[in-house]
C-alpha positions, 0 to 999 in steps of 0.5 A: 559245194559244200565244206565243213569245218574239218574239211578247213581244219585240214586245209590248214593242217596239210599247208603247214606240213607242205609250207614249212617256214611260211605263215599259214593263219590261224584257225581255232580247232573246230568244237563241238557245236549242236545246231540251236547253237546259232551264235556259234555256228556263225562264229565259227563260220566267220573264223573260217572265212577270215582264215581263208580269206587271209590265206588266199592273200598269198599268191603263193597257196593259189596254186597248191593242189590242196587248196584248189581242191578245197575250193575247186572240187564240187564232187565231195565224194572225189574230195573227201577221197583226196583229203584221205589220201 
C-alpha cells in the first residue's frame, strides 16, 4: 500500500477534530517537493514515520476507524473514498 504525504496530513487533521483535548504529534504541513529533491523527500518521509510512530504509542487511536483505514485499507481507490467522505 501506498500513502502519500497528504493522506498523513489528513490522518492528523481528522484525529484533532474527533480527539479533542488528546495530544495528537505534530507533523510540519506537506510543501512542495520536486523529485531531485532527495534530501527532502527523505525529510519528509522521516517526519512522518516519527509522527506515526509517536501516534501509535497511544492505545487509545489503534482502534479509531481512521487510523485503521490509514493503515489497513490497501485498496487506495476505497481509501481515498473514505478519506472523502
Amino acid at each position: 500500500m501506498v500513502r502519500k504525504g497528504e493522506d498523513a496530513d489528513w490522518l492528523r487533521n481528522v484525529l484533532v477534530m474527533n480527539f479533542p483535548g488528546f495530544f495528537i504529534p505534530p507533523l510540519d504541513e506537506e510543501r512542495e517537493l520536486n523529485s531531485d529533491d532527495h534530501k527532502g523527500i527523505e525529510k519528509r518521509k522521516n517526519e512522518i514515520e516519527v509522527f506515526l510512530n509517536k501516534l501509535m504509542s497511544f492505545e487509545v487511536f489503534h482502534h479509531s476507524r481512521h487510523v485503521q483505514a490509514f493503515f489497513e485499507e490497501d485498496n487506495t481507490k476505497k481509501f481515498t473514498e473514505f478519506r472523502n467522505r
